[in-house]
N, C-alpha and C positions, 0 to 999 in steps of 0.2 A: 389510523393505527392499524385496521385490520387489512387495507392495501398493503401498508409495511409491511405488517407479518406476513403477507399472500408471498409479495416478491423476496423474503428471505428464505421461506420455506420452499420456493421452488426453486431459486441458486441452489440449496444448500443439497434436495433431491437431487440435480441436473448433474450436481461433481460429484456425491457418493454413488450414484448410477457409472459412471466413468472412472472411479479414481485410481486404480489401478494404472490404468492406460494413461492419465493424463497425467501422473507424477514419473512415469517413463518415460515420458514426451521431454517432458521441462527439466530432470535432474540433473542435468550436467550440461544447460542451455548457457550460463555464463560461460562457459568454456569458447565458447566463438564472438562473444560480444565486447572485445576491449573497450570501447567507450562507456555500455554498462556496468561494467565494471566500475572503471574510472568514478562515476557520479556517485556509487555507490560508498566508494573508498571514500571521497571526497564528505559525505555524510557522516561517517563513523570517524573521521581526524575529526570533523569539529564538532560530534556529541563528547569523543574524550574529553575536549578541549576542554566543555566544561565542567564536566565532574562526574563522580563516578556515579550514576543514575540510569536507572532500567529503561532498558529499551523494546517495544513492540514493535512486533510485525503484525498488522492486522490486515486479515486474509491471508495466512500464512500457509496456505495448501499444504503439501508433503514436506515445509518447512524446507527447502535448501536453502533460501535465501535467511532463514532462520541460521541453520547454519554458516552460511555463509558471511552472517555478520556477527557472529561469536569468535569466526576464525580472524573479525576484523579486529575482536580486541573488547568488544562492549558484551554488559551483560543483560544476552536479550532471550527473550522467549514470544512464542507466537501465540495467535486467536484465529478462529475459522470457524464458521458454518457447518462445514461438513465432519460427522462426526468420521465419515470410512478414511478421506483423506486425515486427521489427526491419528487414526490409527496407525497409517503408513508412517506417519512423518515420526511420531513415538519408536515404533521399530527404526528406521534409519538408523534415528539420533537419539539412541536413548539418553545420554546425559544433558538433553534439552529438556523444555518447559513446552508443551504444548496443552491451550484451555481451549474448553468451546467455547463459544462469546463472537458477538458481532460488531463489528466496526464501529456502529451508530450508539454502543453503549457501551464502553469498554471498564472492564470490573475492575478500576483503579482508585485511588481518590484525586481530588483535584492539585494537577500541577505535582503527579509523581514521576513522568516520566523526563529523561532527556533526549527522545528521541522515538519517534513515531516511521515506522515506514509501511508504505502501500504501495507496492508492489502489482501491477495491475490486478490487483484485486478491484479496486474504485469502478472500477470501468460498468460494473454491470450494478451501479448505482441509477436508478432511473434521477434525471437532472433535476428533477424540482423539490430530489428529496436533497443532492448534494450539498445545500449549504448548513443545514445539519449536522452532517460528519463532520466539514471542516467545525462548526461551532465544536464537537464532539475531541477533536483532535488539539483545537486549543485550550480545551477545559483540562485534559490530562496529562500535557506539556508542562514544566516549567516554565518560568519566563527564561529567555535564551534558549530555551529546547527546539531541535532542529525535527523538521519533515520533509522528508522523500517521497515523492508518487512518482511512480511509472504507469505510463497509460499512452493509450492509442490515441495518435493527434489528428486534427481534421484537415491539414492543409492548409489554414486559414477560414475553411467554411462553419458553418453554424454545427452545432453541436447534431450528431446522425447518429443512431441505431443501426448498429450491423450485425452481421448475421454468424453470432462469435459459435465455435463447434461446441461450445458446452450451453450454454443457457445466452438468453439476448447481454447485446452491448452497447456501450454508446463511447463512439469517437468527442474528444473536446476539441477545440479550440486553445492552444495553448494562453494564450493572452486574457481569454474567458475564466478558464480556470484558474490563473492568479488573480483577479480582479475577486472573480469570490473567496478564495484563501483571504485576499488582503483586508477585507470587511471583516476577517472576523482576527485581526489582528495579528496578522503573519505577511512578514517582510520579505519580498524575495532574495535571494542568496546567487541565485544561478539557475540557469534551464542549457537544458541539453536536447537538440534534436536528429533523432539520427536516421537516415534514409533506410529506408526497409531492404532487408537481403535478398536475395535471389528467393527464395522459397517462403519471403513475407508478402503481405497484401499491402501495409499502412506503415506509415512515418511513425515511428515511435517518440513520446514529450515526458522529459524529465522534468522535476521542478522540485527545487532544495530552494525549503523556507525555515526562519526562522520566527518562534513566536515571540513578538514583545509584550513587553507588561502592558499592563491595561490604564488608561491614563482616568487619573482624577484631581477631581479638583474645577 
């Protein structure tokens, strides 16, 4: 527990040290990404689909992506680490919802939400805490509740630690990280891989799951 708390408390210093500069960086970054786009659109048609149920962004930094799935239709609000970045994302968008709270324990009850997204926020989860959050992201799903992760893919190699400008990261394996999604009872839906742009380093991996019920008997 107290390694966990070591590595949330220094994410969470590493972005209020920056956050100014990094929500400049990123606030108007879907604007050159149509396939981003797309998987994202693709996420909020089928949390409508099933009902009208709250949706998080966890890791939701300056919150555009917050935004940007409000403007899709669903009623979502964000969680973050960082209290400087919540400040900014609050001014933005005042008529948002932005909480502190962190991923691996999100302030819901069980099975309230329809719709979960992470946004490469995941990414600067150290790996052997990962199957965790996904337990963490099934517990507050509905059964049919949909998840979105955005993250840095590894090409097909083992999962690597790179050297991200705000705090460490690790590249996944796309096929690694549904295999642990699917253990904790999430079905894949669809992935999306999209080659890095001119002024990217990594292949970027999408992955829309959805959670099923839990079987007994």
């Amino acid at each position: 527990m107290a390694e966990s708390s070591s590595y949330l408390t220094a994410t969470a210093d590493a972005y209020d040290a920056v956050a100014q500069l990094y929500a400049d960086l990123v606030r108007d970054s879907l604007d050159r990404l149509p396939l981003d786009r797309a998987i994202v659109s693709v996420f909020a048609e089928l949390v409508r689909k099933e009902g009208p149920r709250p949706v998080v962004e966890a890791g939701c930094g300056p919150g555009y992506m917050t935004a940007h799935l409000r403007d899709l239709g669903l009623d979502a609000y964000g969680i973050d680490l960082s209290p400087a970045l919540l400040d900014i994302a609050r001014k933005d968008y005042p008529g948002l919802r932005f909480e502190l709270g962190s991923m691996d324990a999100i302030d819901v009850p069980d099975g309230e939400l329809g719709g979960l997204l992470s946004w490469y926020s995941a990414i600067h989860v150290p790996p052997p805490e990962m199957p965790a959050y996904f337990a963490e992201f099934r517990r507050v799903l509905a059964p049919g509740g949909h998840l979105l992760i955005g993250f840095f893919e590894s090409g097909g190699g083992p999962v690597e630690e790179f050297d991200h400008k705000v705090t460490p990261a690790y590249r996944w394996p796309i096929d690694e990280l549904a295999e642990l999604a699917g253990k904790e009872e999430f079905v894949e839906v669809g992935r999306m891989l999209r080659e890095p742009l001119e002024d990217e380093r990594f292949r970027r991996g999408h992955l829309l799951m959805r959670r099923q019920a839990a079987v007994t008997g």
